[in-house]
Structures are given as structure tokens and as C-alpha cells.
PDB file of the backbone (N, CA, C, O) and the ligand in Angstrom, with CONECT records:
HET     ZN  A 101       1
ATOM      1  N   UNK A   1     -42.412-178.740  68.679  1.00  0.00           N
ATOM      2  CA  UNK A   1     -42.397-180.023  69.377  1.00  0.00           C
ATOM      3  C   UNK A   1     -41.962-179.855  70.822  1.00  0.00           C
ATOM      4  O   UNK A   1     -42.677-180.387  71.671  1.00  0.00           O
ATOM      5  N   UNK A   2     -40.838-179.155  71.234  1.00  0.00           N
ATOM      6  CA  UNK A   2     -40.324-178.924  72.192  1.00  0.00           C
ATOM      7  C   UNK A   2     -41.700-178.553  73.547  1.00  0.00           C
ATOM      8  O   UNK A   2     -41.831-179.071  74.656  1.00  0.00           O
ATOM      9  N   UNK A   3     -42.444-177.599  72.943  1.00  0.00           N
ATOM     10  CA  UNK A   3     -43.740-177.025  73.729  1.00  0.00           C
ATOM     11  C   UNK A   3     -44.960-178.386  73.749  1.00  0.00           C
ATOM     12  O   UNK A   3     -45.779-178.700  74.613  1.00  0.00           O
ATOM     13  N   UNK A   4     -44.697-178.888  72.620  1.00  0.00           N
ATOM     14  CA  UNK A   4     -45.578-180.390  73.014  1.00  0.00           C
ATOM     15  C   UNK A   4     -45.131-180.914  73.869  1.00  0.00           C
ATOM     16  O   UNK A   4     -45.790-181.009  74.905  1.00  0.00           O
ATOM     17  N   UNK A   5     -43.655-181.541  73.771  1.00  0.00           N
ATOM     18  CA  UNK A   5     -42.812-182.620  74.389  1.00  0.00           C
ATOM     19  C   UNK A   5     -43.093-182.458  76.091  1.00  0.00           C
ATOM     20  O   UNK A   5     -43.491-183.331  76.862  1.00  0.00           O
ATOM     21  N   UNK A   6     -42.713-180.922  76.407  1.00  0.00           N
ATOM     22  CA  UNK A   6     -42.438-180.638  77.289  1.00  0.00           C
ATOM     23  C   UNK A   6     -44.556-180.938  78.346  1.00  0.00           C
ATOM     24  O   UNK A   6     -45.113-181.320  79.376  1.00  0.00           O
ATOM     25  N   UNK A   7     -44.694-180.558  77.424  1.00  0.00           N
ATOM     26  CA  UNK A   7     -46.490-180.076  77.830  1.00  0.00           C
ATOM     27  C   UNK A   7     -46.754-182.138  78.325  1.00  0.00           C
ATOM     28  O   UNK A   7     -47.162-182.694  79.345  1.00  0.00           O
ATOM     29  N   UNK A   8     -46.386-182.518  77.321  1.00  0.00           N
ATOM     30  CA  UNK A   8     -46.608-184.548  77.606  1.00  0.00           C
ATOM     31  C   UNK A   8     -45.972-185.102  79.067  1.00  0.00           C
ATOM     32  O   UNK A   8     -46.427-185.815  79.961  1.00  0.00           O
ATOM     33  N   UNK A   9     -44.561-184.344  78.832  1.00  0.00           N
ATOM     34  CA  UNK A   9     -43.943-184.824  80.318  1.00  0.00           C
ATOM     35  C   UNK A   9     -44.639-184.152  81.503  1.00  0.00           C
ATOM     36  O   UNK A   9     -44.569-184.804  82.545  1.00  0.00           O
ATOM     37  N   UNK A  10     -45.414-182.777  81.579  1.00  0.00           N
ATOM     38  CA  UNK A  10     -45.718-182.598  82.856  1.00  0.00           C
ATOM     39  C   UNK A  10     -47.041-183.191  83.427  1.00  0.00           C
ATOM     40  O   UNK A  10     -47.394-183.092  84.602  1.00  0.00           O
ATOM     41  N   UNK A  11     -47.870-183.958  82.219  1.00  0.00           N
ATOM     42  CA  UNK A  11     -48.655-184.338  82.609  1.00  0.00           C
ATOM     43  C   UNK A  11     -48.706-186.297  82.841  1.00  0.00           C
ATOM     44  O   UNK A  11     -49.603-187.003  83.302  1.00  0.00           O
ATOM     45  N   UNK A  12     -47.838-186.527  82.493  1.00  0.00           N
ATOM     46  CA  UNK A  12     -47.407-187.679  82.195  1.00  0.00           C
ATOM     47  C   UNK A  12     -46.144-188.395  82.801  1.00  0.00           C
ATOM     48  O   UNK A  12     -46.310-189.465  83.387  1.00  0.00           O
ATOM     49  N   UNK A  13     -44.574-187.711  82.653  1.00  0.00           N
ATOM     50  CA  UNK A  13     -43.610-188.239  83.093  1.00  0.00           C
ATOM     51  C   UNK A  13     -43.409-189.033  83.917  1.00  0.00           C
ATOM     52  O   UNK A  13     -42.672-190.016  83.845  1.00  0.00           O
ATOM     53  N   UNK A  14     -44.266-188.561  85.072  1.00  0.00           N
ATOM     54  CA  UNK A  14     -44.120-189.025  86.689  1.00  0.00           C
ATOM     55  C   UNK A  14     -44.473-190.858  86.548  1.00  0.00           C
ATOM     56  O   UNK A  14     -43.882-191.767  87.131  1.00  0.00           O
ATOM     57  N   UNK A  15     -45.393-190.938  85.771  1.00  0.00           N
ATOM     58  CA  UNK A  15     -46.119-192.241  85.539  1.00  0.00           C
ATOM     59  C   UNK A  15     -45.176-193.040  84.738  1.00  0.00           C
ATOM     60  O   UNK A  15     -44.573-194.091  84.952  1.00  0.00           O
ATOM     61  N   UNK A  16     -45.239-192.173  83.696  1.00  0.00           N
ATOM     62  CA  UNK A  16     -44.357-193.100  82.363  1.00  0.00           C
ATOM     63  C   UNK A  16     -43.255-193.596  82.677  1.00  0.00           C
ATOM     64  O   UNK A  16     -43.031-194.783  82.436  1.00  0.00           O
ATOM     65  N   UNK A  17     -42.316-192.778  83.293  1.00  0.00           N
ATOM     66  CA  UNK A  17     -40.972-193.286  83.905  1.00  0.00           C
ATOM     67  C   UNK A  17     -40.776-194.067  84.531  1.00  0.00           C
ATOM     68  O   UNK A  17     -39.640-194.542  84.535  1.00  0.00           O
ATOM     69  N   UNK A  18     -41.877-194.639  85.450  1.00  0.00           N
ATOM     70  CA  UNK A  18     -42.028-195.343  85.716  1.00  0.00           C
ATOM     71  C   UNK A  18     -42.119-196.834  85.427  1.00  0.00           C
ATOM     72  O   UNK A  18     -41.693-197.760  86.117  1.00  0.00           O
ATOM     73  N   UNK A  19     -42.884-196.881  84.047  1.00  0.00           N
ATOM     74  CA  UNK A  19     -42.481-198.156  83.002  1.00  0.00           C
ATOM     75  C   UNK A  19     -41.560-198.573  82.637  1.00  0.00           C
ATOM     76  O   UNK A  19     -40.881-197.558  82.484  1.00  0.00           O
ATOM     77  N   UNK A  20     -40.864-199.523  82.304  1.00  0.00           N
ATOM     78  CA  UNK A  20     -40.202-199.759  81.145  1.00  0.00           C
ATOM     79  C   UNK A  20     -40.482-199.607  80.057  1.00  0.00           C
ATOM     80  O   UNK A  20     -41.569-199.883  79.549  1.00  0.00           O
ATOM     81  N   UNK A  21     -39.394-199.068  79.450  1.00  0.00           N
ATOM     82  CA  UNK A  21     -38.992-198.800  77.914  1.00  0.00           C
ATOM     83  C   UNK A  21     -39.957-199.426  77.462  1.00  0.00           C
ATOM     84  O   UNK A  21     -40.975-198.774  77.229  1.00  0.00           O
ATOM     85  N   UNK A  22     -39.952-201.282  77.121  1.00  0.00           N
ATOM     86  CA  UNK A  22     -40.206-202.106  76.453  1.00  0.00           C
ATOM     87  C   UNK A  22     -42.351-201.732  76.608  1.00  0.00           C
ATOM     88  O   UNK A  22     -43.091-201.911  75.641  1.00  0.00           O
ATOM     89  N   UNK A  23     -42.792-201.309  77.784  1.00  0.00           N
ATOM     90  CA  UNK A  23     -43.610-201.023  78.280  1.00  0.00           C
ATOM     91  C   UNK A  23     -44.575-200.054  77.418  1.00  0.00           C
ATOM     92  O   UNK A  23     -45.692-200.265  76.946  1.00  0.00           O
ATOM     93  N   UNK A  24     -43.706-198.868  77.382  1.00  0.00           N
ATOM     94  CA  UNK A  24     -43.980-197.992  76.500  1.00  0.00           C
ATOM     95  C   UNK A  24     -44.142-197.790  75.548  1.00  0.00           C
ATOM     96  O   UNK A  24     -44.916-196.999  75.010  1.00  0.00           O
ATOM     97  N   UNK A  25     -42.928-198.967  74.887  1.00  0.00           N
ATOM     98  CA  UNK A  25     -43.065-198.999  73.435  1.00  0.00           C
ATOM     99  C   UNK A  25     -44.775-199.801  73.205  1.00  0.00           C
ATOM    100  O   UNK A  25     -45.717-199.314  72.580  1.00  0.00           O
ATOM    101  N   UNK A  26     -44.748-200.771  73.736  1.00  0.00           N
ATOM    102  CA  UNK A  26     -46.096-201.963  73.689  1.00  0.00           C
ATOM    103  C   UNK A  26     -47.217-200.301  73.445  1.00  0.00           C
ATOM    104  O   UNK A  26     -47.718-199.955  72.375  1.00  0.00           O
ATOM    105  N   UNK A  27     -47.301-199.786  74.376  1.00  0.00           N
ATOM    106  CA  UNK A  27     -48.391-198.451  74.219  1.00  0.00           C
ATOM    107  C   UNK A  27     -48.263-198.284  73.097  1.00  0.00           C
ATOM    108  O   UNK A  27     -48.959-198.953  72.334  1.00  0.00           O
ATOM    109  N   UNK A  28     -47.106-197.105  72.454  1.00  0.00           N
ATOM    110  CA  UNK A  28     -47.156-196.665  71.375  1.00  0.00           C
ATOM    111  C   UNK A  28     -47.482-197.803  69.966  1.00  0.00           C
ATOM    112  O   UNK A  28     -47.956-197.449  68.887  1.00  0.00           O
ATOM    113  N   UNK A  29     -47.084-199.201  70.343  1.00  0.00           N
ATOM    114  CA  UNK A  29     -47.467-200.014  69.087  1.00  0.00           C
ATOM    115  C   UNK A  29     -48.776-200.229  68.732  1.00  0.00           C
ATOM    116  O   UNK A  29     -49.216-200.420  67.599  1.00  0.00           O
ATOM    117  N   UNK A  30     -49.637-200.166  70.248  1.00  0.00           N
ATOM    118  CA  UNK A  30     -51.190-200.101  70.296  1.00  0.00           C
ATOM    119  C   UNK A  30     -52.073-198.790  69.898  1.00  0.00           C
ATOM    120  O   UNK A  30     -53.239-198.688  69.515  1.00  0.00           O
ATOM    121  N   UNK A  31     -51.047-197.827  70.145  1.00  0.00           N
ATOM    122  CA  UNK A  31     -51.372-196.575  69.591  1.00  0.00           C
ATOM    123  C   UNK A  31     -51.356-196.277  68.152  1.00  0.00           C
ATOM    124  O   UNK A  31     -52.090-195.529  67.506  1.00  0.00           O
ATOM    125  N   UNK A  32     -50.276-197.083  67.744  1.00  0.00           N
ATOM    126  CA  UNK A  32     -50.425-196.848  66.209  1.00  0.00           C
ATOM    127  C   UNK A  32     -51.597-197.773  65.471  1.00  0.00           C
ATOM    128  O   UNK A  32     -52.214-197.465  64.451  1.00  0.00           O
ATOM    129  N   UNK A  33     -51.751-199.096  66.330  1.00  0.00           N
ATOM    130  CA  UNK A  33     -52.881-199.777  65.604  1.00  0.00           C
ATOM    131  C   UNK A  33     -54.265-199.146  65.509  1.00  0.00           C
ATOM    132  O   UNK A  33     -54.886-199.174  64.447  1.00  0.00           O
ATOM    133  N   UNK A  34     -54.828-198.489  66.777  1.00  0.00           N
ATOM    134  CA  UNK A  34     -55.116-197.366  66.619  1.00  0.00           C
ATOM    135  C   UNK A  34     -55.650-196.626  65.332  1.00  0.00           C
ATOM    136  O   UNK A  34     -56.674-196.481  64.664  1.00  0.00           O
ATOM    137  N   UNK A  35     -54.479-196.290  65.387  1.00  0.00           N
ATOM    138  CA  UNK A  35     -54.140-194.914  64.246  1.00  0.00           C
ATOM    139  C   UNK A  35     -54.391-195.452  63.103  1.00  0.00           C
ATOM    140  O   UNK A  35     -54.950-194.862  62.178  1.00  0.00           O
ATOM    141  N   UNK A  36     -53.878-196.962  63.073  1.00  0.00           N
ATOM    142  CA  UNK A  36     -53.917-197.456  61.482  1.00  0.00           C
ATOM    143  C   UNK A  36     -55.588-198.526  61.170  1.00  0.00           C
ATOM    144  O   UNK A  36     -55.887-199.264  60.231  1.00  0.00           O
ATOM    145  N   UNK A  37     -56.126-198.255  62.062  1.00  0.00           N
ATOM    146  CA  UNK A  37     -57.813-198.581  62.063  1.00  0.00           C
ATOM    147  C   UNK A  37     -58.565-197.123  61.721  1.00  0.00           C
ATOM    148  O   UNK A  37     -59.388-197.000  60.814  1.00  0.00           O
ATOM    149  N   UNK A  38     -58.115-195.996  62.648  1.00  0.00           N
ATOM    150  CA  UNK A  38     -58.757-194.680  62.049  1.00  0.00           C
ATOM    151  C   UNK A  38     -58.697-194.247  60.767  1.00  0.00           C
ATOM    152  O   UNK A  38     -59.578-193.671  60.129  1.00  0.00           O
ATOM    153  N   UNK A  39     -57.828-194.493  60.496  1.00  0.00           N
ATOM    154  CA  UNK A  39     -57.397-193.926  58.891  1.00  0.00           C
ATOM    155  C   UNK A  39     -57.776-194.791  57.920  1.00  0.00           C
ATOM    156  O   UNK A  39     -57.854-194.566  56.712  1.00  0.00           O
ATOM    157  N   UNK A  40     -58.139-196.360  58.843  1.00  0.00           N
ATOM    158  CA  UNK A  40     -59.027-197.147  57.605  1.00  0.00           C
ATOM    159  C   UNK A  40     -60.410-196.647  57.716  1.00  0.00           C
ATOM    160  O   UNK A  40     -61.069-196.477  56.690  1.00  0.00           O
ATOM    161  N   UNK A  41     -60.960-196.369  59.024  1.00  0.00           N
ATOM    162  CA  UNK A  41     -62.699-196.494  58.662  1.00  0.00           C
ATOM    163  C   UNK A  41     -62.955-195.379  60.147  1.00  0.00           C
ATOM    164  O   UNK A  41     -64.096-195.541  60.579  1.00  0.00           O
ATOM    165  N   UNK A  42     -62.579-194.895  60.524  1.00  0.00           N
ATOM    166  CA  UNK A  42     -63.089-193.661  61.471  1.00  0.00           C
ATOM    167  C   UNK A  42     -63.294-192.787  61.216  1.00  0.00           C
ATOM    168  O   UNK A  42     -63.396-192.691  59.993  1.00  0.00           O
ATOM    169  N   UNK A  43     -63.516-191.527  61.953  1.00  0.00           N
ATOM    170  CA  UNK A  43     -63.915-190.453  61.683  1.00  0.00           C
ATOM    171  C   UNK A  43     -63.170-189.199  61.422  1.00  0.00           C
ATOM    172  O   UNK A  43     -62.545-188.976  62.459  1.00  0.00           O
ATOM    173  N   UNK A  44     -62.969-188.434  60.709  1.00  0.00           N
ATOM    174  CA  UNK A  44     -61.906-187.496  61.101  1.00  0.00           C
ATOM    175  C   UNK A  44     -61.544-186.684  61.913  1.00  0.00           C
ATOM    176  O   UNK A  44     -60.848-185.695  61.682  1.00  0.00           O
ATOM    177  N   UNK A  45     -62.127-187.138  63.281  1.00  0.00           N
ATOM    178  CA  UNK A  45     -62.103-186.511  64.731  1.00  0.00           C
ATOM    179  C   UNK A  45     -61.453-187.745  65.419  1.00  0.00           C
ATOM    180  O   UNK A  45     -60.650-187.576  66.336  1.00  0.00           O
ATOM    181  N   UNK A  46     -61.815-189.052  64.960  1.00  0.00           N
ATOM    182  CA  UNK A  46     -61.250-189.723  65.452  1.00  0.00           C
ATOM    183  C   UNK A  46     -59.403-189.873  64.918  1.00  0.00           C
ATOM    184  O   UNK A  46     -58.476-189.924  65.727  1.00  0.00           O
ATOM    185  N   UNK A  47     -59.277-189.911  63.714  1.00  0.00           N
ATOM    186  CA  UNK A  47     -57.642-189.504  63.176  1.00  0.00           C
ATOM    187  C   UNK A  47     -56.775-189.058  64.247  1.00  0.00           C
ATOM    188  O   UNK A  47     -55.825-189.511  64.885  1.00  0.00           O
ATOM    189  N   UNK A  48     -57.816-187.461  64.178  1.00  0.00           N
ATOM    190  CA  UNK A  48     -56.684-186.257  64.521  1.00  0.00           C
ATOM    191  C   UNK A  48     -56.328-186.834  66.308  1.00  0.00           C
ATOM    192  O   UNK A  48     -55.197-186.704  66.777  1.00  0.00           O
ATOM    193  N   UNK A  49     -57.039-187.214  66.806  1.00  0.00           N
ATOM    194  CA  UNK A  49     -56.930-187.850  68.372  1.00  0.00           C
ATOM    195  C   UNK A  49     -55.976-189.245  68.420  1.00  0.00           C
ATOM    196  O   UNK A  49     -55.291-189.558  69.394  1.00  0.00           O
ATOM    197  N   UNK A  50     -56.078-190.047  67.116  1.00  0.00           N
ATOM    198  CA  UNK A  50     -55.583-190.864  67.383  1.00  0.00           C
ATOM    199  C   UNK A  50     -53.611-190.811  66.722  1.00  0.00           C
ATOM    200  O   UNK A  50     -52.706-191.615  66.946  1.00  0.00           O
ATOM    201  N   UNK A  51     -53.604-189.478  65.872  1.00  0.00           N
ATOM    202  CA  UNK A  51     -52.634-189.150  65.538  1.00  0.00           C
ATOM    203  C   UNK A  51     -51.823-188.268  66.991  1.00  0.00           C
ATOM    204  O   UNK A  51     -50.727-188.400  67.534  1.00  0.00           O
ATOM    205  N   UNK A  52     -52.771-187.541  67.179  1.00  0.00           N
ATOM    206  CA  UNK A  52     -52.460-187.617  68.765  1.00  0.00           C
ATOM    207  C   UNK A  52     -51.787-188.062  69.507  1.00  0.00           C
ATOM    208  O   UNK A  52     -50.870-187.328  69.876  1.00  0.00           O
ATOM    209  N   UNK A  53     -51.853-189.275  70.034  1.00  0.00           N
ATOM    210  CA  UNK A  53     -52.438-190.392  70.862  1.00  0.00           C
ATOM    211  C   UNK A  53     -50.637-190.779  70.828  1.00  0.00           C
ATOM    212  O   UNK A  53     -49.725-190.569  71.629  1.00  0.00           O
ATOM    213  N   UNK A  54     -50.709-191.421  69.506  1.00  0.00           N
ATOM    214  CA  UNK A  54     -49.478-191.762  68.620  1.00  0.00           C
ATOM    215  C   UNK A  54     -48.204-191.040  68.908  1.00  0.00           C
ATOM    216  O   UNK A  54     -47.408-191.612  69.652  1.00  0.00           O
ATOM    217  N   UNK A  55     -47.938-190.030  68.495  1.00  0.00           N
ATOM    218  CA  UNK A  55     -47.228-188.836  68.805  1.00  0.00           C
ATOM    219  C   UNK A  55     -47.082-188.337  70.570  1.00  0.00           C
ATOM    220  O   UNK A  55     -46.037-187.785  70.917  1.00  0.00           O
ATOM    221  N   UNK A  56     -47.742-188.483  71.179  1.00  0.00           N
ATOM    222  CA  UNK A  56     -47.667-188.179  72.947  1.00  0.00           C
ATOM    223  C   UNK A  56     -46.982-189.545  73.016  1.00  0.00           C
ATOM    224  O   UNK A  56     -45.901-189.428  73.593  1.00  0.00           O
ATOM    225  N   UNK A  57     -47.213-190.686  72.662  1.00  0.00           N
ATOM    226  CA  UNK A  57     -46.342-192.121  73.158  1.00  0.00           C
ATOM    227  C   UNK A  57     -44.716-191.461  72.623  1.00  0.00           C
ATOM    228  O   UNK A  57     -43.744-191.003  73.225  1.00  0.00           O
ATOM    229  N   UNK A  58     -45.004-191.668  71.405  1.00  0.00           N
ATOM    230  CA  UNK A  58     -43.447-191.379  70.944  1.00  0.00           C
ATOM    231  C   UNK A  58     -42.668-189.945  71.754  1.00  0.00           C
ATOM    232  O   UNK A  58     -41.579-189.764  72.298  1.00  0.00           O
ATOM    233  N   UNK A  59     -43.244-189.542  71.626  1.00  0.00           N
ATOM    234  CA  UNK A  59     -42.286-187.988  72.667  1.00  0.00           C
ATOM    235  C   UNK A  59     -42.255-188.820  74.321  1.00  0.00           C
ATOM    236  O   UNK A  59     -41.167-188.696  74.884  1.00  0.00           O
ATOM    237  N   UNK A  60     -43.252-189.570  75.051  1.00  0.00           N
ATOM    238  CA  UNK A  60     -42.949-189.701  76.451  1.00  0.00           C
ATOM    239  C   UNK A  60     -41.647-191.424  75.743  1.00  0.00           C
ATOM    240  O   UNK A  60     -40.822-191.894  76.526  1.00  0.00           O
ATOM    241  N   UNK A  61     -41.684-191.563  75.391  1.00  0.00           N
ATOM    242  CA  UNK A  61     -40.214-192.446  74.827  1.00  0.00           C
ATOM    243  C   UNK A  61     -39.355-191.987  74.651  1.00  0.00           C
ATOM    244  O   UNK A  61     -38.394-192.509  75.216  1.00  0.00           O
ATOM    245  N   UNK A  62     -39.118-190.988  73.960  1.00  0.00           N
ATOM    246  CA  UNK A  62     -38.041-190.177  73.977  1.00  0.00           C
ATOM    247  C   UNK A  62     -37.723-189.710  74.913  1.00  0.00           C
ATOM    248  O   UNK A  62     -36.541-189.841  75.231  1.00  0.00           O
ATOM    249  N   UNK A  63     -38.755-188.847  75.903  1.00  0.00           N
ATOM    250  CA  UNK A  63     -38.231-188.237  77.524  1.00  0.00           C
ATOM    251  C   UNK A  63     -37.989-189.059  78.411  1.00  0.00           C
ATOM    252  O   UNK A  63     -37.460-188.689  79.458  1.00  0.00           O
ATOM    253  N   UNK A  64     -38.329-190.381  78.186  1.00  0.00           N
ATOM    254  CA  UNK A  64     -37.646-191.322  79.264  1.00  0.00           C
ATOM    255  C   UNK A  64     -36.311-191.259  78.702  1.00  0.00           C
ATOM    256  O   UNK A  64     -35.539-191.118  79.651  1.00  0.00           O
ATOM    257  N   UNK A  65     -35.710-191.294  77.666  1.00  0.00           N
ATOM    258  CA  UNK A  65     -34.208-191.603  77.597  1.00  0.00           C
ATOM    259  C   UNK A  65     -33.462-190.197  77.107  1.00  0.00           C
ATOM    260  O   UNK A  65     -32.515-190.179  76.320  1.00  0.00           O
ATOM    261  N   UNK A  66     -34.065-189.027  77.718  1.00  0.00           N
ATOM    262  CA  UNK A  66     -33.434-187.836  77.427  1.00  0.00           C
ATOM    263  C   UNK A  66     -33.008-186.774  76.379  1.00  0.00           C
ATOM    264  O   UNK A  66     -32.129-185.912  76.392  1.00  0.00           O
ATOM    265  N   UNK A  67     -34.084-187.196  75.329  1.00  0.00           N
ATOM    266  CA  UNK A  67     -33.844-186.939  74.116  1.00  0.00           C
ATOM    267  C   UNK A  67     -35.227-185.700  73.985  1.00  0.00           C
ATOM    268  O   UNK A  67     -36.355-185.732  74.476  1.00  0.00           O
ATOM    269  N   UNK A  68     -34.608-184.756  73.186  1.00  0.00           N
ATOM    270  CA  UNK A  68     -35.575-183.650  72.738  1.00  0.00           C
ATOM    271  C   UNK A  68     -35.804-184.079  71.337  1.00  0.00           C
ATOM    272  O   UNK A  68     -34.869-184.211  70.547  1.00  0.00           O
ATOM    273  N   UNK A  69     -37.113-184.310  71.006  1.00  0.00           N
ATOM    274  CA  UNK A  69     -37.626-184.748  69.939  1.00  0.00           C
ATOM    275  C   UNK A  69     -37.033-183.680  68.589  1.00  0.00           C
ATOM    276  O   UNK A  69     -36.232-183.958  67.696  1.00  0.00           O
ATOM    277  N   UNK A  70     -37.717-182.494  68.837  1.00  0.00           N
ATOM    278  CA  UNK A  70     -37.398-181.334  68.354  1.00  0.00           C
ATOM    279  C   UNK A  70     -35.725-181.063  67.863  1.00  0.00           C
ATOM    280  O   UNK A  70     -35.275-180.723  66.769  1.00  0.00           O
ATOM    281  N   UNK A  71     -35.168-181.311  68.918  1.00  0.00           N
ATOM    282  CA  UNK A  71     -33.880-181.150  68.314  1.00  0.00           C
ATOM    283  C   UNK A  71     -33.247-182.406  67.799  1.00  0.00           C
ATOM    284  O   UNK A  71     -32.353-182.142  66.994  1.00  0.00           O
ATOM    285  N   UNK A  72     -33.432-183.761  68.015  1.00  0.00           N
ATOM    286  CA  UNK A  72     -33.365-184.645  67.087  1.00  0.00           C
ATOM    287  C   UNK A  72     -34.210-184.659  65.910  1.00  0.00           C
ATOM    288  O   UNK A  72     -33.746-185.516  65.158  1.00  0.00           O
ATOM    289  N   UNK A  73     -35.216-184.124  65.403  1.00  0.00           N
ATOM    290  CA  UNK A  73     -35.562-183.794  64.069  1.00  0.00           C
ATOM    291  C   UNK A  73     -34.696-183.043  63.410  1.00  0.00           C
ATOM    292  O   UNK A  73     -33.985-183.366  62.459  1.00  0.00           O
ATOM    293  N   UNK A  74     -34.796-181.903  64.021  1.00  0.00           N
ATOM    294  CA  UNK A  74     -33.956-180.583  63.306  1.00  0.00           C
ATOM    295  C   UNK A  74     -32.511-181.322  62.893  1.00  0.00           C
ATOM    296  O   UNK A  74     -32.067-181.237  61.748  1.00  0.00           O
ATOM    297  N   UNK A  75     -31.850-182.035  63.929  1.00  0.00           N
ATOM    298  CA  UNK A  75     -30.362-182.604  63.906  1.00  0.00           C
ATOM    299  C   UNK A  75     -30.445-183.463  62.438  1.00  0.00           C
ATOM    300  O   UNK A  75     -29.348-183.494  61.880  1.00  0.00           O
ATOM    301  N   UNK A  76     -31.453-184.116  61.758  1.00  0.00           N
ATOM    302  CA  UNK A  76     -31.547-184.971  61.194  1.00  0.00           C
ATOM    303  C   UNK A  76     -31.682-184.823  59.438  1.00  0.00           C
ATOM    304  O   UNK A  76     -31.251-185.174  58.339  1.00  0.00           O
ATOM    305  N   UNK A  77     -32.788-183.888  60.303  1.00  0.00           N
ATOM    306  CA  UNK A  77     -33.325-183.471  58.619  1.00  0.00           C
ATOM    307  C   UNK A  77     -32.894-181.400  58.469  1.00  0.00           C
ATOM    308  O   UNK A  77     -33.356-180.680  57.583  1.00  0.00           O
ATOM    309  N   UNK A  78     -32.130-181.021  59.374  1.00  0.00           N
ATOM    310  CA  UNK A  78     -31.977-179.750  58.917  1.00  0.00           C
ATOM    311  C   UNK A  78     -32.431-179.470  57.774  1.00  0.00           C
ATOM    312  O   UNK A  78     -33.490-178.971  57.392  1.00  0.00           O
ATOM    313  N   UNK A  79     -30.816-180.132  56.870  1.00  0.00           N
ATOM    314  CA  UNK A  79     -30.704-179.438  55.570  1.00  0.00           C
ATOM    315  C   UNK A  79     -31.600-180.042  54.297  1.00  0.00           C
ATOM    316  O   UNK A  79     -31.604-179.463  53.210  1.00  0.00           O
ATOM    317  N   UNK A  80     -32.358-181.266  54.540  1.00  0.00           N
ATOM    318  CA  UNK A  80     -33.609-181.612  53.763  1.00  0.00           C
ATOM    319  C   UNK A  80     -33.310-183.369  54.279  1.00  0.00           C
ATOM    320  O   UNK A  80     -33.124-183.788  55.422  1.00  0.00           O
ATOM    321  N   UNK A  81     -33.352-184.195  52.886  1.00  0.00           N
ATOM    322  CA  UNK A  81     -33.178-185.634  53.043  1.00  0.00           C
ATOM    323  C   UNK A  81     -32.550-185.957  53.841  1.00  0.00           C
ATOM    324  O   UNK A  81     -31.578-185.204  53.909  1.00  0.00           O
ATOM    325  N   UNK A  82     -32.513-187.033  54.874  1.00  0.00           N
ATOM    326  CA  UNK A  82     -31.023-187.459  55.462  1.00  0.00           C
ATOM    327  C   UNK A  82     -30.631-188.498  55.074  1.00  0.00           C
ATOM    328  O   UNK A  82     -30.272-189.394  55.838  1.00  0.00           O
ATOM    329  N   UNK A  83     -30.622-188.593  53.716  1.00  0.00           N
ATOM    330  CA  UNK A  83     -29.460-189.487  52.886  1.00  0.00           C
ATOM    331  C   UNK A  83     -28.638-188.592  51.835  1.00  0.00           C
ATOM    332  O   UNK A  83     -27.419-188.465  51.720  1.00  0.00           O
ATOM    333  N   UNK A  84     -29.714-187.996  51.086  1.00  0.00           N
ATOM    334  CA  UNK A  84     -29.239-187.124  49.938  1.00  0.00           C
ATOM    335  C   UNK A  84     -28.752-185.669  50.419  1.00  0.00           C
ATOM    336  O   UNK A  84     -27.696-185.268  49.931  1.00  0.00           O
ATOM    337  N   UNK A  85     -29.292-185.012  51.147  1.00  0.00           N
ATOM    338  CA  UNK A  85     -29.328-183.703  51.770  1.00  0.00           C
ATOM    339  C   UNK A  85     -30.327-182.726  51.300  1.00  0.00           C
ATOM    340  O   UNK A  85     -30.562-181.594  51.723  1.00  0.00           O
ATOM    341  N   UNK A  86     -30.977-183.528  50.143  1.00  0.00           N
ATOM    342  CA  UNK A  86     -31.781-182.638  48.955  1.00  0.00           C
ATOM    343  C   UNK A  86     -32.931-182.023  49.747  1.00  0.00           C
ATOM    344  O   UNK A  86     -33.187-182.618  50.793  1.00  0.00           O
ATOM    345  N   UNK A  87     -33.672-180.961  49.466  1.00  0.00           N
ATOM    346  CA  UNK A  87     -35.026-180.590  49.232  1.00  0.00           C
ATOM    347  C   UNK A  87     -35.488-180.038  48.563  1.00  0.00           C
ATOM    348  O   UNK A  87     -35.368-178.818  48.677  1.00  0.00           O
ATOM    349  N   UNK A  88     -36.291-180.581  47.466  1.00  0.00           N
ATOM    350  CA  UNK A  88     -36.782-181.461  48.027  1.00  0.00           C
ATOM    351  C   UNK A  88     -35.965-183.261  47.536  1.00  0.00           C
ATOM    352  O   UNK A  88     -35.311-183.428  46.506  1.00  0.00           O
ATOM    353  N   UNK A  89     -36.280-184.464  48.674  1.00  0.00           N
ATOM    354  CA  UNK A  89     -35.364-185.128  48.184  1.00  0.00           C
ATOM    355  C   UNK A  89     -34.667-185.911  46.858  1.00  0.00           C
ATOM    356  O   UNK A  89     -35.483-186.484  46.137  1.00  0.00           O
ATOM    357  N   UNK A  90     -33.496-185.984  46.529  1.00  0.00           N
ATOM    358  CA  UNK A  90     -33.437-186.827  44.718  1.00  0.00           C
ATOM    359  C   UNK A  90     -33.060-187.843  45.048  1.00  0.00           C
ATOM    360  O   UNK A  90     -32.613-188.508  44.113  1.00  0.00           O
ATOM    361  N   UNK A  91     -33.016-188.472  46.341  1.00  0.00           N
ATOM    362  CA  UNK A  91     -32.622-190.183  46.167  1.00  0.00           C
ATOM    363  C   UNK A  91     -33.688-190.758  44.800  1.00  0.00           C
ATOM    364  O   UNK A  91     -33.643-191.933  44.435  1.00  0.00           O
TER     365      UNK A  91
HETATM  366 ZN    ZN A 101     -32.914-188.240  49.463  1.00  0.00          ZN2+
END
């Protein structure tokens, strides 16, 4: 993620930062509608782009407020569940 994250902000940051938060998020919510039309009736070229799509919003959200995606995953789910700790999970 880190090599994604980083790869989104250099092509992107300058702009995005520019938005507001609230701004961004509106993208990524349109991005997921998106996503959740492909996976009803598109193509599977269209998915993988729009899973894409999805994922570049959420990482330039995170780099506006300083957060490494990558290491907030890892922080989260290291050791498996992050309720139970299980993996795989037994909630
Ligand atoms: Zn669990």
C-alpha cells in the first residue's frame, strides 16, 4: 500500500489538498457508487478500474490527514481480527 499510497500522492496530492475533506469524501462516495453499479452489471475490466478508482480516493483521504494507510492496516489487524485477535476470526 505504502508504494500505492505514495504513487496516488505524487500524482494527485497537489490538487487533492487542496479540497476539503468533506470534498473528498463526496468523490470517494461517488466512487463507491461506482463500484457498487460495476459489480452489479459491468464488466470485469470495468470492476478492477472501478475498485481502483475507490481505493486511490480512500488513500488521497488518508494523505490529506497524514496517515499511512499501510501502517494503519498493519496497526489494526496485525495479529488477525480486531475484536477477537483470532485468525482466522471466532467472533
Ligand atoms: Zn473476531
Amino acid at each position: 500500500m505504502k508504494k500505492m499510497q505514495s504513487h496516488i500522492e505524487d500524482i494527485y496530492l497537489n490538487k487533492d489538498s487542496k479540497r476539503s475533506e468533506a470534498e473528498n469524501i463526496w468523490w470517494l462516495m461517488e466512487e463507491t457508487g461506482e463500484l457498487l453499479r460495476a459489480l452489479r452489471k459491468g464488466s470485469d475490466q470495468e470492476i478492477k478500474e472501478e475498485f481502483a478508482d475507490t481505493l486511490a480516493w480512500l488513500m488521497t483521504i488518508a494523505s490529506n490527514r497524514g496517515i499511512d494507510l499501510e501502517d494503519a492496516f498493519w496497526e489494526r489487524y496485525k495479529s488477525g481480527c480486531s475484536k477477537c485477535n483470532c485468525k482466522p476470526c471466532k467472533c
